[in-house]
PADRENRO-147046 format. One record per residue (C-alpha): residue number from 1; x, y, z. Coordinates in steps of 0.25 Angstrom, whole numbers. Layout:
BEGIN
> n,xx,yy,zz
> NUM,X,Y,Z
...
% end
This chain:
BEGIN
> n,xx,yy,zz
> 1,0,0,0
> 2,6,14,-6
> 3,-4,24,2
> 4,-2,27,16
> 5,-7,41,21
> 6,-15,54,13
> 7,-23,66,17
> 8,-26,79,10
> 9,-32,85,21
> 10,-45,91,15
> 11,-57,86,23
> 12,-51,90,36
> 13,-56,101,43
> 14,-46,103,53
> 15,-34,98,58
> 16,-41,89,69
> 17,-46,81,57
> 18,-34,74,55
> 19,-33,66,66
> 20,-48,62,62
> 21,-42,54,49
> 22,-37,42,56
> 23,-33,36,44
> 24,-22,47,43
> 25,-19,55,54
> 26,-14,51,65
> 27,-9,62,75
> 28,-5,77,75
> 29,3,88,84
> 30,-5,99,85
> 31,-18,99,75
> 32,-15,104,61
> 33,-24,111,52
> 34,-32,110,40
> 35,-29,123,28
> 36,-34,125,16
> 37,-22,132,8
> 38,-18,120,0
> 39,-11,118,-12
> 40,-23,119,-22
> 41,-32,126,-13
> 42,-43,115,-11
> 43,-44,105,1
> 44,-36,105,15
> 45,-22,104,20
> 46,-15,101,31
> 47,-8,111,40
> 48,3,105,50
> 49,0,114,64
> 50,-14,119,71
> 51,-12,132,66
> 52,-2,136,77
> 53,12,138,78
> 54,16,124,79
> 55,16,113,69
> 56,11,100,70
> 57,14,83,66
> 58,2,74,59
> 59,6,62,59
> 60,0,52,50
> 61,-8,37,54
> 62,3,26,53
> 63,2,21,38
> 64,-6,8,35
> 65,7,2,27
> 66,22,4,28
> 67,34,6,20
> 68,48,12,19
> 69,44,23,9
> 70,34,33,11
> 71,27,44,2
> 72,23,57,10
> 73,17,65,0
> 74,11,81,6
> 75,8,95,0
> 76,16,105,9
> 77,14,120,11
> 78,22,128,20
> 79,22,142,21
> 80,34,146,31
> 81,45,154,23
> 82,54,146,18
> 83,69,150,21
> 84,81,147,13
> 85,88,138,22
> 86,77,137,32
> 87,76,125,41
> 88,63,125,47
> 89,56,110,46
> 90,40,114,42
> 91,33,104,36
> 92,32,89,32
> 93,34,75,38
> 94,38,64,45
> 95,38,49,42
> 96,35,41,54
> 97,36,25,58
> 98,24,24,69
> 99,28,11,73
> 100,38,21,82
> 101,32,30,81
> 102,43,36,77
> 103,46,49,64
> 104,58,43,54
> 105,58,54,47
> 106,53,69,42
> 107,52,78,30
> 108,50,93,31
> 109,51,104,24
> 110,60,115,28
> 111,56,130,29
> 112,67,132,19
> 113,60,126,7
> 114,68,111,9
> 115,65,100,14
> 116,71,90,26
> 117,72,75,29
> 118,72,75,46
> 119,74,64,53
> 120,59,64,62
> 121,49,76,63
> 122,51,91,59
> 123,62,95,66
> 124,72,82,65
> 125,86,80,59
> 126,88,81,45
> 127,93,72,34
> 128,91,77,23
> 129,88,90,16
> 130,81,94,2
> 131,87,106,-6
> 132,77,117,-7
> 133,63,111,-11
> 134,52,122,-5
> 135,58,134,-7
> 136,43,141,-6
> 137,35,144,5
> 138,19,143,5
> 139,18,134,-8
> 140,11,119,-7
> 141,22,111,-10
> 142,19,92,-15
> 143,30,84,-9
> 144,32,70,-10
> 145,42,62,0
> 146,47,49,-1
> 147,51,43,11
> 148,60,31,14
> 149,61,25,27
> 150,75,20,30
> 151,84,21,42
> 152,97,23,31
> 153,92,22,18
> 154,80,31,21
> 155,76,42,9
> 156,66,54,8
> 157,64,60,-6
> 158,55,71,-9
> 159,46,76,-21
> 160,40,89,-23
> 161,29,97,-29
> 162,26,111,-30
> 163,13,118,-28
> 164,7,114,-43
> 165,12,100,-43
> 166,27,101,-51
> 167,40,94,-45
> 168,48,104,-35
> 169,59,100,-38
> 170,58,90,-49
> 171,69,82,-41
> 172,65,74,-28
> 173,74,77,-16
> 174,78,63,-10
> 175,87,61,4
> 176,91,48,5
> 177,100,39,16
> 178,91,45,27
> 179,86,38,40
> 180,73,40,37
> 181,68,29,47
> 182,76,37,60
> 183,76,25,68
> 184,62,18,68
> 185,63,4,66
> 186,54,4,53
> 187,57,7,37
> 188,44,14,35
> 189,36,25,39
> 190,20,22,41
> 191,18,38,44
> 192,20,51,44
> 193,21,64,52
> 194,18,77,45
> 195,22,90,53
> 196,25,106,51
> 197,30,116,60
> 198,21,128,56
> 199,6,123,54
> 200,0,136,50
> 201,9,138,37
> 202,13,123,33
> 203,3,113,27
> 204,3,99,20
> 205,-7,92,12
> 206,-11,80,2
> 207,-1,72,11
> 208,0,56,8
> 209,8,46,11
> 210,11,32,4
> 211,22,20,2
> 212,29,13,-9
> 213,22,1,-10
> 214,8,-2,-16
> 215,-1,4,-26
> 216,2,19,-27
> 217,5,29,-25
> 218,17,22,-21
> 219,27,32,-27
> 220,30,46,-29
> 221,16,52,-32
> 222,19,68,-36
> 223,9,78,-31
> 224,-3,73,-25
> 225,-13,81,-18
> 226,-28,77,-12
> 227,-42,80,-19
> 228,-52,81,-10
> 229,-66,73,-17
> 230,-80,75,-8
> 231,-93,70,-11
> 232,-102,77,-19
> 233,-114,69,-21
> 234,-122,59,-17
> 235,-123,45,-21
> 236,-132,34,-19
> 237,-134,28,-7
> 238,-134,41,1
> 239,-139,35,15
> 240,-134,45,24
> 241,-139,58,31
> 242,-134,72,28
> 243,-136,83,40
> 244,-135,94,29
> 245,-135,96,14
> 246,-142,90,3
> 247,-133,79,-1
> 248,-125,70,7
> 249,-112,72,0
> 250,-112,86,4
> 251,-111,82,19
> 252,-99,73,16
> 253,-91,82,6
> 254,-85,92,16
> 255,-72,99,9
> 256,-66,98,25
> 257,-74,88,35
> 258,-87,97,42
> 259,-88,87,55
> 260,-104,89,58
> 261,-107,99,47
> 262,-112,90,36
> 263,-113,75,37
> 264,-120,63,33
> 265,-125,54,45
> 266,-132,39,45
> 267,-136,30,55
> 268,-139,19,45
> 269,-129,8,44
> 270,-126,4,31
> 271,-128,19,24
> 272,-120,22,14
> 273,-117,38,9
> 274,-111,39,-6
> 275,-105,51,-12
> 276,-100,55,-27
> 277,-86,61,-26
> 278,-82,77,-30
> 279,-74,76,-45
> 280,-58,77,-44
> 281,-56,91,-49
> 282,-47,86,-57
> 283,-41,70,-61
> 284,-27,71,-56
> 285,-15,63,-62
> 286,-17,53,-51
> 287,-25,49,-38
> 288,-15,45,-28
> 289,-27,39,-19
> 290,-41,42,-16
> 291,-46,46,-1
> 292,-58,42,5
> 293,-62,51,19
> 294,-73,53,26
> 295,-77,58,42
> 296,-87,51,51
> 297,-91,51,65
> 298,-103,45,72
> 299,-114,55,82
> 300,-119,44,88
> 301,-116,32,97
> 302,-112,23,87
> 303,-105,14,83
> 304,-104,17,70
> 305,-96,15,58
> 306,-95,21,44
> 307,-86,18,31
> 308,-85,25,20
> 309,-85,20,7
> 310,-76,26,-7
> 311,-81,20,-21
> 312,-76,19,-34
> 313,-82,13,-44
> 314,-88,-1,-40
> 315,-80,-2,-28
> 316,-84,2,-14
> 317,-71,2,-5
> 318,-78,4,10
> 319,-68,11,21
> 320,-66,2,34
> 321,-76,7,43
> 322,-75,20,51
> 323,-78,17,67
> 324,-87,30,69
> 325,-85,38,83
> 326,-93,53,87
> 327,-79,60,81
> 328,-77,60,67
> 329,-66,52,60
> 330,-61,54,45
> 331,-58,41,39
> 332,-51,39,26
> 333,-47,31,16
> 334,-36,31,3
> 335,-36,25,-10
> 336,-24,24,-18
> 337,-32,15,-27
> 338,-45,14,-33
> 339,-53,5,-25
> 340,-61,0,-38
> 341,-50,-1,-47
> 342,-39,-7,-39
> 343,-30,7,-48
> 344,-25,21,-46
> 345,-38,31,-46
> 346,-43,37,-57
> 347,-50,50,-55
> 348,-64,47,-62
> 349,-63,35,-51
> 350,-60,44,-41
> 351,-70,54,-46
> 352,-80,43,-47
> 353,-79,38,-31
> 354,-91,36,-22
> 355,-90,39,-7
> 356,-97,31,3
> 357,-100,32,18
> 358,-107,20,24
> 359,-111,18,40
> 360,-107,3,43
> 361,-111,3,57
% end
């Protein structure tokens, strides 16, 4: 299995949400924030602070699967000044063994418009250091890091993107004969740490994380960003209750979640709710993967439990069913594949997708 990890930050409302999508996020110092200045102007991204003075660490779920070479792939903005020569760590990541738990390694940029290989978090030793890469400040920026996890023969190689998708540089940057393991017993890393020292100024999003092995992406994907789809229409059966509107679809297609402002609601097992899809904007090069999220809770005693559904074409692939509590929980899941063809997504498939929400208990 290539896919590990992927957000793009758009249905969040706040910062607190994060730790609502189990799936993903794990843990945080200090809340971050939700922004809306992203690179194209549409959608959410992810601000590493709570609007203060301090930064702050997110720290992804342990990965499903394990290997020695990871992809961390993140759109990163950072509007401190950058200084010729300046030193200042501000923004990116670490890779991490939870079997520890301990931090192998990290990769930050600098306030000087480079970037540094450290040995742990923001401010540890460094190994290695690129020539000038960013020399602009408050410009979204692709990059694509490759990460081997060795305690001698360890490697991290970059590639970057500029703000409109062209290679900056057209040369990758690669450190090699690094300890990139830093003394855990394990040749891999099955998380990651993200982390900037100025929350208010530096942001990341479109953020995913995958292996070598497996169907793809299993390589070097170039510039990928997140394209948030919501429902916008109703399909048969339509089984559920709305508290507002005059279509179900509209209580589910929030741009950012709503909590209690518009839902749909059953209490009869075996309901079933599908939607219609909203158009990609445009059909890209590639789909990476295609994500299916969704928000619950219960306002009863329960038990309850719900599972939602993601079709394409004749095939229904049911989600493992959500166990529901009085808080409400995001649950997710990816799809490198397309579950009805066994292949990569094309976009009139992904256009064509039904979404299905069904109360199993």
């Amino acid at each position: 299995m290539a896919w590990m990890i992927g957000d793009g930050f758009d249905f969040y409302n706040g910062g607190t949400d994060l730790l609502l999508n189990q799936a993903i996020w794990a843990s945080y110092a200090l809340p971050p924030f939700m922004t809306t200045s992203t690179r194209f102007g549409v959608g959410r991204a992810c601000a590493l602070g709570n609007g203060g003075s301090f930064g702050t660490t997110l720290t992804t779920e342990a990965f499903p699967n394990t290997s020695s070479t990871l992809f961390v792939n993140m759109a990163i903005f950072s509007s401190q000044a950058h200084v010729n020569g300046g030193t200042t760590p501000i923004l990116g990541f670490a890779w991490r063994d939870e079997n520890g738990p301990a931090i192998q390694g990290g990769f930050y940029l600098r306030n000087g418009g480079d970037f540094i290989v450290t040995n742990g978090a923001i401010g540890g030793t460094v190994l290695a250091t690129s020539p000038l890469i960013a020399p602009t400040a408050g410009v979204w920026m692709h990059i694509e890091v490759k990460i081997v996890v060795h305690n001698t023969a360890g490697s991290v190689e970059l590639r970057q993107t500029d703000a409109v998708g062209n290679p900056n540089p057209s040369t990758p940057w690669v450190a090699t004969g690094l300890n990139t393991r830093n003394g855990t017993a394990n040749f891999f890393a099955n998380s990651i740490q993200c982390q900037g020292t100025t929350p208010t100024n530096d942001y990341f999003d479109d953020f995913y994380v995958f292996n070598d092995q497996g169907v793809q992406p299993n390589t070097w994907q170039g510039d990928v960003y997140c394209v948030q789809q919501r429902p916008n229409s109703d399909i048969l059966p339509v089984t559920w209750t709305r508290n507002t509107g005059t279509h179900n679809y509209e209580s589910v297609a929030d741009t950012a979640e709503d909590g209690d402002s518009t839902f749909n609601k059953t209490n009869g097992v075996g309901n079933v709710d599908q939607y219609g899809v909203q158009p990609l904007a445009t059909e890209p090069l590639t789909v990476v993967a295609v994500g299916m999220t969704y928000m619950a809770r219960m306002d009863d005693s329960g038990p309850h439990h719900v599972a939602a559904q993601l079709i394409s074409g004749a095939t229904t692939d049911q989600l493992p069913d959500l166990v529901l509590t009085n808080n409400y929980v995001i649950n997710q899941k990816l799809y490198p594949v397309d579950p009805n063809t066994g292949a990569l997504w094309a976009a009139a498939n992904v256009n064509a997708l039904k979404l299905g929400i069904k109360l199993v208990l």
